[in-house]
C-alpha positions as CSV (number, residue, x, y, z in Angstrom):
1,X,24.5,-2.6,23.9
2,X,22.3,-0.1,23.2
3,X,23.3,3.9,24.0
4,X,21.2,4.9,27.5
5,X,21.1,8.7,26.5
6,X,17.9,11.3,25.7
7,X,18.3,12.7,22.0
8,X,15.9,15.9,21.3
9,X,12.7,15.1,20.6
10,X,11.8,15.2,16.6
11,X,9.1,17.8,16.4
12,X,6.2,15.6,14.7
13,X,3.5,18.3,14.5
14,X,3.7,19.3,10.9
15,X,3.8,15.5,10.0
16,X,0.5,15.1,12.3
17,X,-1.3,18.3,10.5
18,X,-0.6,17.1,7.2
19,X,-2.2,13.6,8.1
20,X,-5.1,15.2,9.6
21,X,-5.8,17.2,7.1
22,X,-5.4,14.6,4.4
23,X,-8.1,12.2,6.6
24,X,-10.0,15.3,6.5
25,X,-10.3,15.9,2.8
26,X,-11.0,12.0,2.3
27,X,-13.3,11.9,4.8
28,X,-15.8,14.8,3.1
29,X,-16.5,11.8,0.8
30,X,-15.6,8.3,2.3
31,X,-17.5,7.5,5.2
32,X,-15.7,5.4,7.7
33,X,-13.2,2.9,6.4
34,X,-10.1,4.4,9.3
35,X,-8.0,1.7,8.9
36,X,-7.9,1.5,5.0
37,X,-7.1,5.1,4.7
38,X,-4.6,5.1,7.4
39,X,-2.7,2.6,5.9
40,X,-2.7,4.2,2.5
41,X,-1.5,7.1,4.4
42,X,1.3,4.9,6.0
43,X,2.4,3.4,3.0
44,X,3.1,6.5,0.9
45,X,5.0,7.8,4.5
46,X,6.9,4.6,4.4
47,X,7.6,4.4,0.6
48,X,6.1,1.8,0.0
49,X,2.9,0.4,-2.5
50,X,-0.5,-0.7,-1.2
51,X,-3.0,-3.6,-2.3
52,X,-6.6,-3.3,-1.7
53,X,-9.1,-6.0,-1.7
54,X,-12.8,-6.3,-0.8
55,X,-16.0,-6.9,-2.6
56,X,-17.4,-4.4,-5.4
57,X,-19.0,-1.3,-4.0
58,X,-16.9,-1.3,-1.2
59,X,-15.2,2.6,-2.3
60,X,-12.0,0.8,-2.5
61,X,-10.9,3.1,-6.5
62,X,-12.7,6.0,-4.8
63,X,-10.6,6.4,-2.1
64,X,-7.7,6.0,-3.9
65,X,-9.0,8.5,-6.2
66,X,-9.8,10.6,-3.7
67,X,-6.4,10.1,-1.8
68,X,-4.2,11.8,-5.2
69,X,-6.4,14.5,-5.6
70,X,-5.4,15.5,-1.7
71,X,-1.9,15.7,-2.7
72,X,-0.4,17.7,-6.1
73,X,1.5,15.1,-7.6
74,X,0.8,13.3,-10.8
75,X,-2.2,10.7,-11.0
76,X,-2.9,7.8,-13.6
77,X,-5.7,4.9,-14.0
78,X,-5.0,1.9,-15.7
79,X,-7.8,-0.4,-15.5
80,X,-6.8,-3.9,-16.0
81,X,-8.4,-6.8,-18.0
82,X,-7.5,-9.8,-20.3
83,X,-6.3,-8.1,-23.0
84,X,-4.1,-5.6,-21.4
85,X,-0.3,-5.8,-23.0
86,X,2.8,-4.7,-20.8
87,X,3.1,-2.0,-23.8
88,X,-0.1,-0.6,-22.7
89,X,1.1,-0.2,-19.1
90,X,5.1,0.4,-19.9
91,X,5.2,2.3,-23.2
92,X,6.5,1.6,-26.4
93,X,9.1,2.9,-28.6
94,X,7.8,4.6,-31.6
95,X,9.0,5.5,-35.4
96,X,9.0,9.2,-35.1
97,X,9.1,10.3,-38.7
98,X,9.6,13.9,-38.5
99,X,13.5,13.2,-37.3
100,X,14.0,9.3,-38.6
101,X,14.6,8.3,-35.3
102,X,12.7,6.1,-33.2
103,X,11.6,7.6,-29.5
104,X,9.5,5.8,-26.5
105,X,6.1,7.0,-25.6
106,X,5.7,6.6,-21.8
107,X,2.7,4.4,-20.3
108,X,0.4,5.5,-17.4
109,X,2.5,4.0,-15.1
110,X,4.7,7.0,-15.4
111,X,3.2,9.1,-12.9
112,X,3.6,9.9,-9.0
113,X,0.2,7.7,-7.9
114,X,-0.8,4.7,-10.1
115,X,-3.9,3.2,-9.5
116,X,-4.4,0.0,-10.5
117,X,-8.3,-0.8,-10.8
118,X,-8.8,-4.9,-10.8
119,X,-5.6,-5.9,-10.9
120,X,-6.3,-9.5,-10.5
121,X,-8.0,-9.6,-14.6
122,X,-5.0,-9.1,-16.1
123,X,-2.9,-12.0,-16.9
124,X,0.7,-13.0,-16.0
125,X,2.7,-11.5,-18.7
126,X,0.6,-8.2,-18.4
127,X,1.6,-8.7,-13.9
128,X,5.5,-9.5,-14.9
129,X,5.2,-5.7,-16.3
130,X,4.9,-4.4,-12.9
131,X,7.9,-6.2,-11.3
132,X,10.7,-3.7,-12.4
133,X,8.8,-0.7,-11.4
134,X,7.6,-1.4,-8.3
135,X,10.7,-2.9,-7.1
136,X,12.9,0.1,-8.7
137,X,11.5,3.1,-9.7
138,X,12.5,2.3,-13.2
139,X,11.5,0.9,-16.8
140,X,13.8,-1.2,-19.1
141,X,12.5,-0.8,-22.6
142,X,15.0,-2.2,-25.3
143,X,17.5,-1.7,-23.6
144,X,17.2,1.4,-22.3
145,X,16.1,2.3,-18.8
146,X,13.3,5.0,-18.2
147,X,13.5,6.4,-14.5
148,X,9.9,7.1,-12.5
149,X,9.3,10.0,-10.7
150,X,9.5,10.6,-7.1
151,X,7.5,9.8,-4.9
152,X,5.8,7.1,-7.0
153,X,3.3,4.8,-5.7
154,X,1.2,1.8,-6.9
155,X,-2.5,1.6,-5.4
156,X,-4.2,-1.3,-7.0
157,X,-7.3,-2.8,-6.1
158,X,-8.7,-6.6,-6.4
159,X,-12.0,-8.2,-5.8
160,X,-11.6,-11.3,-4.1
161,X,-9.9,-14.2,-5.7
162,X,-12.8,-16.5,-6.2
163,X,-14.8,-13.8,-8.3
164,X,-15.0,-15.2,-12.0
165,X,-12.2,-14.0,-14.5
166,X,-9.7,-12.9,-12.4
167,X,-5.9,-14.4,-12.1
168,X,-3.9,-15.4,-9.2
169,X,-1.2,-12.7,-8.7
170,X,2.6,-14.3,-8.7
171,X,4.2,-14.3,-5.2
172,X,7.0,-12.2,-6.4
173,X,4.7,-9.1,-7.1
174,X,2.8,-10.0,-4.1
175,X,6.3,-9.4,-2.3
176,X,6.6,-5.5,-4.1
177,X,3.3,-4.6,-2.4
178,X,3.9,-3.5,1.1
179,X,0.9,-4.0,2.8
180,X,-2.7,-5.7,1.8
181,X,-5.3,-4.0,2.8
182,X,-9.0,-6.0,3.8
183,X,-12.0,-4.1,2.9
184,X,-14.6,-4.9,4.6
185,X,-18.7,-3.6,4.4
186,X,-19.3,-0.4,6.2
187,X,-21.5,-1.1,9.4
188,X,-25.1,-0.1,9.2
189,X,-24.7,3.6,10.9
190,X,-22.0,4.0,8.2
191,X,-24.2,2.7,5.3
192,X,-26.5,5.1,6.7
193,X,-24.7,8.1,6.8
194,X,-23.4,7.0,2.7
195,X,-27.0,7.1,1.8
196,X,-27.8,10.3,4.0
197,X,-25.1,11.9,1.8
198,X,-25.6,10.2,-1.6
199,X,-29.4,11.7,-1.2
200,X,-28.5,15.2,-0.6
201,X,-25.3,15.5,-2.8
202,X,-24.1,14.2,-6.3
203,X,-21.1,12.6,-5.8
204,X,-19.4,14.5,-8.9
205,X,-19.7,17.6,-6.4
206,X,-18.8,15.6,-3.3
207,X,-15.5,15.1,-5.1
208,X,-15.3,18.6,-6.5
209,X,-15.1,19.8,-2.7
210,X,-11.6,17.8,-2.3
211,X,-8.7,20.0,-2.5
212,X,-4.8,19.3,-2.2
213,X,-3.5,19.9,1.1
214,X,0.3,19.2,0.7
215,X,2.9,18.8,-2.2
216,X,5.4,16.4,-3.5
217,X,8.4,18.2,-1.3
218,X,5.5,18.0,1.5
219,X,5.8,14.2,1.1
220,X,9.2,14.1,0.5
221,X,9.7,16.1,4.1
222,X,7.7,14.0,5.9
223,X,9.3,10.5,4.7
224,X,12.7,11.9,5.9
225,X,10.9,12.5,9.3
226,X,9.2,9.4,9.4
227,X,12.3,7.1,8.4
228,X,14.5,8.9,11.5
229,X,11.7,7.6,14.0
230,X,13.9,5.7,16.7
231,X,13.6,2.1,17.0
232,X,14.6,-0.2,19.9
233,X,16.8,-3.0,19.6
234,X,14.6,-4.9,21.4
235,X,11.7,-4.1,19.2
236,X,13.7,-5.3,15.9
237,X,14.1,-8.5,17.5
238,X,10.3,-8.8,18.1
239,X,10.0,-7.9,14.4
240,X,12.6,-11.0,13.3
241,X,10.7,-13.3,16.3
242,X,7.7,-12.6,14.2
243,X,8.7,-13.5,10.6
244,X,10.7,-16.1,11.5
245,X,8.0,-17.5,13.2
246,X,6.2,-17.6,9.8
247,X,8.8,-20.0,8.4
248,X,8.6,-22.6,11.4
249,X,5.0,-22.7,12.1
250,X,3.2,-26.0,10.6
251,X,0.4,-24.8,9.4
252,X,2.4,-22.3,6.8
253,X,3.8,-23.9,3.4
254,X,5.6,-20.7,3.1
255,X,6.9,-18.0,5.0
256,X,7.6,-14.5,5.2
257,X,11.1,-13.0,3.6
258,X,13.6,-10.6,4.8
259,X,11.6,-7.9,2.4
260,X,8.9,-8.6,5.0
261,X,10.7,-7.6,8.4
262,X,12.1,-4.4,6.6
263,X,8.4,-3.6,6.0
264,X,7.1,-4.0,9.2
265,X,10.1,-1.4,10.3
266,X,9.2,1.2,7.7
267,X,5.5,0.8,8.6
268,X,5.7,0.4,12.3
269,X,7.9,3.9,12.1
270,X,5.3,5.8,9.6
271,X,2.3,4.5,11.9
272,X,4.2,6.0,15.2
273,X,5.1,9.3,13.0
274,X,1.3,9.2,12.6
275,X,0.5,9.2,15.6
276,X,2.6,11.9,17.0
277,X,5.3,9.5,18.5
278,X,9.1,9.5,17.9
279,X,9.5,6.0,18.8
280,X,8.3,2.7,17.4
281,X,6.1,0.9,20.7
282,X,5.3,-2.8,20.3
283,X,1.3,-1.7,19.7
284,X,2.4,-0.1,16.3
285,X,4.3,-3.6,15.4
286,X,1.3,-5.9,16.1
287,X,-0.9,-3.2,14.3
288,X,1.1,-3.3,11.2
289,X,2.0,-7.2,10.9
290,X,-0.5,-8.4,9.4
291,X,-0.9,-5.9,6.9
292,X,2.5,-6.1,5.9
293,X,2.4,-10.4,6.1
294,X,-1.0,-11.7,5.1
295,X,0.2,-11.3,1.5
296,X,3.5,-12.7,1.5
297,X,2.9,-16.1,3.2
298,X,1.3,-19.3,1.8
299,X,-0.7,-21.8,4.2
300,X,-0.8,-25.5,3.9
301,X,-2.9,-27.2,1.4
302,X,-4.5,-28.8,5.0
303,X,-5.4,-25.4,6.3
304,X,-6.6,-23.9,2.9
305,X,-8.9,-27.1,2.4
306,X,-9.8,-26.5,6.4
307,X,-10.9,-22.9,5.5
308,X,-8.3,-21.3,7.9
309,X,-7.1,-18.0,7.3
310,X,-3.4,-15.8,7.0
311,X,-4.9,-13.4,9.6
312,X,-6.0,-16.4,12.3
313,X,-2.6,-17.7,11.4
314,X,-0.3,-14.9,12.1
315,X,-2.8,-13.8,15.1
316,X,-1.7,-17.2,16.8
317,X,2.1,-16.5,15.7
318,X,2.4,-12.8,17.3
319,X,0.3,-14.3,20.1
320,X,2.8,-16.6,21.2
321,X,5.5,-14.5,21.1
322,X,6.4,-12.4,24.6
323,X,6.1,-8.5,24.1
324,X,8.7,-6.9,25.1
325,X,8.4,-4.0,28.0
């Protein structure tokens, strides 16, 4: 049963500043595009990393570029292609002569935000790299393991799947990426508005005008607030209705895990911290599902060969499902 009593309200307004002035700062660059910036914004409140996919030109590495130089914390690019080893993302332990001794060189993917351009052209060896750090904040190199710093994030960026030389990404790193974010083409007042600004400005000096508006204790702060966002009983059984519907439904060969409830709760809370709330509602559930799902399930050969969709499927699941009031 759950306790029927009023708690003092958490006092969300530096959390809400700090977002607004982080949209603010992206936004003197990136035209429209809410909901993929929001999200980025709502996965580095929740802890978690972000995939983005969408066609080329789309400003998908910009605003990721744009979202670490808002924020003083470390920043590395690896670009991904064929030839990329795990030692060129990792490190590699080197003969250091000087001593006779041999020490290990951190990779780029020791750093607070990591963006990942293209991850889809690297192959699988070069993806299995990833698994340890996203999962754990940490490295194993012979033997040894190499801590990341905190708050460490992956942003990595894919065109679609059926764009020559690109790889299918394994399930399991799918799994480590906490939501999966759809791009999509700006509308035509947007596009507008890009060109409007592309004409009177380079965009070396739009970028130039971004400046860091909060710090790595900043982030740190506002997790802590964001993870103490209350939750209803009722609403982490609407969460479990809606993953496990993902498991049962015909049209899905496989379905959601237990990794994928937790994320709903972690993003459900940062997107209700966002928005100046100290509760989770049901709106901020059915908002984040099907980031948080679209990448973890898999759907029937029949539905893939019909054309069908993760988001029409998991539309129809949280559909059928009653809200609770």
């Amino acid at each position: 049963m759950e306790e029927n009593f009023f708690e003092p309200r958490a006092d969300l307004s530096a959390l809400r500043h700090s977002v607004e002035s982080l949209k603010q700062e992206i936004g003197k660059v990136i035209v429209g595009q809410d909901q993929m910036i929001e999200l980025l914004l709502a996965a580095i409140l929740a802890g978690g990393h972000a995939l983005i996919e969408g066609a080329p030109g789309v400003a998908k590495t910009l605003t990721a570029k744009l979202l670490s130089r808002t924020i003083s914390i470390g920043f590395s690019r690896i670009q991904f292609t064929p030839d990329l080893m795990p030692s060129d993302v990792i490190g590699t332990v080197v003969f250091n002569p000087r001593d006779a001794s041999f020490q290990f060189k951190k990779g780029p993917i020791f750093s607070n935000i990591a963006l990942i351009d293209e991850i889809n052209r690297a192959p699988a060896k070069t993806q299995a790299a990833l698994f340890e750090v996203m999962e754990e904040r940490q490295a194993t190199v012979d033997g040894e393991t190499y801590p990341l710093s905190d708050p460490f994030i992956v942003v990595a960026t894919q065109n679609p799947i059926e764009q020559e030389g690109t790889y299918r990404l394994p399930e399991a790193q799918l799994d480590r990426f906490l939501f999966k974010i759809n791009v999509s083409y700006p509308s035509p007042e947007e596009e507008f508005q890009v060109l409007i600004n592309h004409h009177r400005n380079r965009l070396s000096d739009m970028i130039e005008q971004i400046k860091p508006v909060v710090t790595a204790m900043d982030i740190a702060r506002l997790r802590e607030q964001a993870s103490g966002i209350h939750v209803e009983n009722k609403l982490i059984d609407f969460i479990i209705a809606i993953v496990s519907g993902t498991r049962k439904h015909k049209s899905i060969y496989l379905g959601a895990s237990p990794r994928a409830s937790i994320g709903i709760l972690n993003g459900a809370k940062a997107i209700a911290a966002m928005r100046g709330r100290d509760f989770v509602t049901p709106e901020d559930i059915i908002y984040i599902a099907l980031p948080v799902l679209r990448h973890r399930i898999t759907l029937s050969p029949e539905k893939e060969m019909e054309g069908a969709s993760a988001d029409d499927i998991l539309t129809q699941i949280i559909k059928d499902i009653e809200v609770p009031r």
